[in-house]
C-alpha positions in Angstrom: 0.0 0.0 0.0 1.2 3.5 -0.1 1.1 5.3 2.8 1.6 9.2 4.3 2.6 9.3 7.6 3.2 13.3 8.7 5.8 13.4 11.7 7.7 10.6 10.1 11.2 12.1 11.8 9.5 12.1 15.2 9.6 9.7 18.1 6.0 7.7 17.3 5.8 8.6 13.3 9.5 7.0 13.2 8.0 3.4 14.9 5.0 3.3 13.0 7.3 4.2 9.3 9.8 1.7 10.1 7.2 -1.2 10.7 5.3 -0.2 7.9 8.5 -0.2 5.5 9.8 -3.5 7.4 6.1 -5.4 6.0 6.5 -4.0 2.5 4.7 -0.7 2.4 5.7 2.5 0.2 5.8 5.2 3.0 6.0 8.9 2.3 6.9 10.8 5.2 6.5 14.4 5.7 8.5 16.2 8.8 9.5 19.7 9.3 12.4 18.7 11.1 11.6 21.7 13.3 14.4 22.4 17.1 11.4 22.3 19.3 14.2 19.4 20.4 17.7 18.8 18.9 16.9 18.1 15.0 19.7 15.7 14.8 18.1 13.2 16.8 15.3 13.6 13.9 17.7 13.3 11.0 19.3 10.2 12.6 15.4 8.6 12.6 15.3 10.1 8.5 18.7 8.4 7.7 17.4 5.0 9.2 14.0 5.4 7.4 15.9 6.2 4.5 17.7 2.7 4.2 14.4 1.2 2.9 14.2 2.1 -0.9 10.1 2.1 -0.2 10.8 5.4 1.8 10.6 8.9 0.5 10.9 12.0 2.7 9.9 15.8 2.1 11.0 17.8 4.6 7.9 20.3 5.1 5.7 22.2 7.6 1.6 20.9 7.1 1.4 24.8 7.5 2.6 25.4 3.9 -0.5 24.1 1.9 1.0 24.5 -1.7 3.8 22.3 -0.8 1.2 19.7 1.2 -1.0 19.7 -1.9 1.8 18.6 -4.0 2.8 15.4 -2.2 -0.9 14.7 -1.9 -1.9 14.9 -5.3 -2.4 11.2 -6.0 -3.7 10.6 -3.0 -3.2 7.7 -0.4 -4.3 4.4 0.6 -3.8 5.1 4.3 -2.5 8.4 6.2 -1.5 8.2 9.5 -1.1 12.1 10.8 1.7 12.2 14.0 2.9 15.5 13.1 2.4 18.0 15.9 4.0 20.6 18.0 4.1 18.6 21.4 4.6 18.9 25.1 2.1 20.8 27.8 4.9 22.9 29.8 6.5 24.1 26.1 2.6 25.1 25.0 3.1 28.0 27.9 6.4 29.5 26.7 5.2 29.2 22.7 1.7 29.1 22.4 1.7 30.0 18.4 3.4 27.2 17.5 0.5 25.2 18.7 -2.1 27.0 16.7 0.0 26.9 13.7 1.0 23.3 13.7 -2.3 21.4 15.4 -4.7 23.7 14.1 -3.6 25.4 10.5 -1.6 22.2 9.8 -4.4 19.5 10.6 -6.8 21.6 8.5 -4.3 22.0 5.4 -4.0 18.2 5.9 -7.7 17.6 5.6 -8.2 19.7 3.3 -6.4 17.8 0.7 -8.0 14.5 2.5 -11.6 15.7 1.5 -10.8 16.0 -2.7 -9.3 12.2 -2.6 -9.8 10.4 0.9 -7.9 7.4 2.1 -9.8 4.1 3.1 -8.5 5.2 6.6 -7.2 8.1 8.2 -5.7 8.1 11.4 -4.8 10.8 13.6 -2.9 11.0 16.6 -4.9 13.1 19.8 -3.5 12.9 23.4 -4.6 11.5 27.2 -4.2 15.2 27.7 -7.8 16.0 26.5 -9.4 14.5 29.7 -8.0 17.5 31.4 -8.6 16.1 35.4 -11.1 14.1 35.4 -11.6 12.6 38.4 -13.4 9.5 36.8 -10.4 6.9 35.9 -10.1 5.1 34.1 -10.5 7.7 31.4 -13.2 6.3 28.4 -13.7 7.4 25.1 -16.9 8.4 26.2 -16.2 10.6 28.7 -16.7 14.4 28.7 -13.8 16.1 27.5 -14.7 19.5 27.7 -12.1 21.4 29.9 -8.6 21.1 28.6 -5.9 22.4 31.5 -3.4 23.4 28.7 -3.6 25.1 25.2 -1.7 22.0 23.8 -5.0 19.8 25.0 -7.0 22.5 23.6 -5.2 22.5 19.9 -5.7 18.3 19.5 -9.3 18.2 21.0 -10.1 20.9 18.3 -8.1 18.6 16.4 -10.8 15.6 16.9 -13.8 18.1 16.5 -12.0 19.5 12.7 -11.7 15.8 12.1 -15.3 14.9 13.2 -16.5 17.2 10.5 -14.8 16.5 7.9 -15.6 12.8 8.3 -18.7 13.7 8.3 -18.9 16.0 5.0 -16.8 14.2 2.8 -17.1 10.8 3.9 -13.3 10.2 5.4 -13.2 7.7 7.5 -11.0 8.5 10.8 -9.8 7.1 14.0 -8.6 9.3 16.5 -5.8 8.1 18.9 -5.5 9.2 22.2 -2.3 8.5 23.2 -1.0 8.0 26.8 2.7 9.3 27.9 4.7 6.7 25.0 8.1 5.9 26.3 10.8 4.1 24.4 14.3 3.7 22.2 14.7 7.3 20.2 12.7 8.9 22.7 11.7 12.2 22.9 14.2 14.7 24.8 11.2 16.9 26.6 9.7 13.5 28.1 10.8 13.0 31.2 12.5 9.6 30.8 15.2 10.7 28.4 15.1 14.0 30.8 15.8 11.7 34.1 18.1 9.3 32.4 20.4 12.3 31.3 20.3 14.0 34.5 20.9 10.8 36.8 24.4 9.5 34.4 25.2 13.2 35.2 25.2 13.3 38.6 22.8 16.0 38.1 18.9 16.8 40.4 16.1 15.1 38.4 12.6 17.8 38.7 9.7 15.9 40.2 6.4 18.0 40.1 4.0 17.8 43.0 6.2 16.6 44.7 6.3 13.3 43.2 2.9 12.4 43.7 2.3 12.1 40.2 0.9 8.7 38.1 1.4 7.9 34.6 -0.1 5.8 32.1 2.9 4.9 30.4 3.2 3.1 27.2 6.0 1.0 25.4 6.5 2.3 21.9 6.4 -1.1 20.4 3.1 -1.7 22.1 1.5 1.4 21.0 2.7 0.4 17.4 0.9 -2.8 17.3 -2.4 -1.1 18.5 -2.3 1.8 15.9 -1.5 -1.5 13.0 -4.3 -3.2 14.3 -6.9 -0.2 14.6 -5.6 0.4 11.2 -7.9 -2.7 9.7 -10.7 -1.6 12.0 -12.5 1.0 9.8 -15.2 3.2 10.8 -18.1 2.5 8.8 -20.2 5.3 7.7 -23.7 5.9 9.7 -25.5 4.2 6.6 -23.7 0.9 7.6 -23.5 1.2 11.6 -24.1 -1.7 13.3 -26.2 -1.7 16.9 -23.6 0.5 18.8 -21.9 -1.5 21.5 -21.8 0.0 25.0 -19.0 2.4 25.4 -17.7 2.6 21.8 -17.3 5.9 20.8 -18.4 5.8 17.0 -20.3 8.7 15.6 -23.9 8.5 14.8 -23.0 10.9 12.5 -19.9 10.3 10.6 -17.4 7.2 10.4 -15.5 8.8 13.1 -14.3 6.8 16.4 -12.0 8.1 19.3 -9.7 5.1 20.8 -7.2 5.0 24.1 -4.1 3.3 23.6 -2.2 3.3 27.0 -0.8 0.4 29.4 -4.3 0.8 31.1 -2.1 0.8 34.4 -1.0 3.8 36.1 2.7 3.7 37.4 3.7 5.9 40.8 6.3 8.3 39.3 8.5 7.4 42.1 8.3 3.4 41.1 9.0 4.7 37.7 12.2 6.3 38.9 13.2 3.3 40.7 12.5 1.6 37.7 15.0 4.3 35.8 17.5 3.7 38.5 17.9 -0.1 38.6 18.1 0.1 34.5 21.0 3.2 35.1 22.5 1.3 38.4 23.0 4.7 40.2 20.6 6.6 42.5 18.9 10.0 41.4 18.8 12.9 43.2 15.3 14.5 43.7 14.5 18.0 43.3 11.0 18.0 44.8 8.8 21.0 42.9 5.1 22.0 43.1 2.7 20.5 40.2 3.1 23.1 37.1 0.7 24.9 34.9 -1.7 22.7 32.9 -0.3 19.2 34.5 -2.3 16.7 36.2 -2.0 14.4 38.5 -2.8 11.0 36.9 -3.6 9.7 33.7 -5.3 5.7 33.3 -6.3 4.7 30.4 -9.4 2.6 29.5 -8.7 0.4 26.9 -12.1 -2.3 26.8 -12.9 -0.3 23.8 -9.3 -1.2 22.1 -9.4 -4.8 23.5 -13.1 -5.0 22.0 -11.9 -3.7 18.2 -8.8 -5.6 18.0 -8.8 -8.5 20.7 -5.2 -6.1 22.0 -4.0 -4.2 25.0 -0.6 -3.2 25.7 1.2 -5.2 28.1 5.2 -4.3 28.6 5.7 -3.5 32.6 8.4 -0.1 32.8 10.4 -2.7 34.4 11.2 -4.0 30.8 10.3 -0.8 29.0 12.9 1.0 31.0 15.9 -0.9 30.4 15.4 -0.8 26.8 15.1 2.8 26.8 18.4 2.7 28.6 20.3 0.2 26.6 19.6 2.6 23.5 20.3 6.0 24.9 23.7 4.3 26.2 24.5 3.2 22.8 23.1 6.3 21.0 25.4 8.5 23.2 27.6 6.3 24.1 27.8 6.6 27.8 
């Protein structure tokens, strides 16, 4: 099949480009290559990518429409959108960025979507969208009405553009709400690849409210086989809607769904630096700080609603996640 996945030089779009080019796929990836973090961790991912001679790259910002149009113009079979300008604490030091890449780029995207639609589109949304909600674990059908960030805000409007679109021009789309992913070429701004960094330097590790903090977090490779195996579950359009199933969130209205992908099992931040520690074999040193703008305390994902479309749920503890993270930035570094 040929396949656009936007983001391909980030830390998710990366995973999901290499498996797709490991089972035979032609993959066009489209990445801005922007220093939100260093870019040469994002080349490194383009020059792997690039080994498969079923990969080609164009090295664009979704926010330039002429350019987007013109790898678009024969369309896709599949179009799996990652590209995004990421991270909750970054969304108060930059908010533009946010509105320019998750709201003016998603619309350029589906823009060109609505003249020749995929079979399947899917786009990548956040646990942040559930804001604190006090209900865990968090389901697809809950209320998601009060983002605590203006990155939340920008990919919940990104589900509602999405919803509409599916809706008017018949695209069918699955949003995916992902929960804190975690993994080998890991993002710099996450706070794994933050502690691991800090800890072989001898240097304070920050932990917000004061380390009462639980994460849902989720092994790349895990998330990878849920997004593949959404990827054959295709929203059918409200003509062809089965009985809805309790707690699936497909639209009456369009062949829309939202999904969870997490672990489904929150992890105490401080058994997550344990976890961190054993992998490192030293001990960090904690700078206890007050919980920031726009965080929250806990994220839990529900995943029946994944278990019930593709018979999955994500299953690596962080006490093997971890030291693969480790064993990777070691090597990439080589420290």
């Amino acid at each position: 099949m040929r396949i656009l996945v936007t983001g391909s030089a980030g830390f998710i779009g990366f995973h999901l480009a290499r498996r797709l080019l490991e089972r035979g796929d032609e993959v066009v990836g489209i990445d801005g290559i922007t220093p939100y973090y260093d870019p040469s961790l994002k080349k490194a991912r383009h020059k792997i990518l690039a080994r498969n001679t079923g990969f080609s790259e164009h090295r664009l910002l979704l926010e330039d429409f002429d350019a987007l149009q013109k790898v678009y113009a024969n369309g896709f079979d599949l179009v799996y959108h990652f590209a995004a300008q990421a991270g909750v604490r970054y969304s108060l030091e930059a908010p533009r960025a946010y509105i320019d890449a998750n709201l003016i780029g998603t619309y350029n995207l589906l823009e060109v979507m609505r003249r020749n639609p995929p079979r399947h589109a899917l786009l990548a949304s956040t646990s942040s969208v559930y804001g604190a909600n006090a209900k865990v674990p968090f389901s697809e059908i809950d209320r998601a009405d009060h983002p605590l960030s203006l990155y939340a805000a920008t990919k919940k409007a990104t589900e509602e553009m999405a919803h509409s679109y599916s809706h008017l021009f018949q695209i069918p789309v699955t949003m995916l709400r992902f929960f804190t992913v975690y993994g080998p070429w890991g993002r710099p701004d996450m706070a794994l690849f933050k502690f691991v960094a800090a800890i072989l330097a001898d240097q304070l590790i920050d932990l917000y409210n004061y380390g009462n903090m639980r994460r849902d977090f989720t092994f790349i490779d895990d998330l990878i086989e849920a997004v593949l195996r959404l990827t054959g579950v295709v929203p059918p359009q409200p003509a062809d809607q089965p009985v809805p199933v309790p707690g699936d969130s497909l639209s009456p209205q369009a062949a829309f769904r939202v999904v969870n992908i997490g672990a489904g099992k929150p992890t105490d931040l401080e058994d997550f630096v344990a976890a961190i520690e054993a992998a490192v074999g030293r001990k960090a040193r904690r700078n206890f700080m007050p919980m920031q703008q726009g965080d929250v305390p806990v994220t839990f994902a529900g995943t029946d609603l994944l278990f019930e479309l593709t018979g999955y749920r994500p299953a690596t503890p962080v006490s093997e996640g971890v030291p693969s993270f480790v064993a990777w930035y070691r090597d990439y570094f080589r420290v």
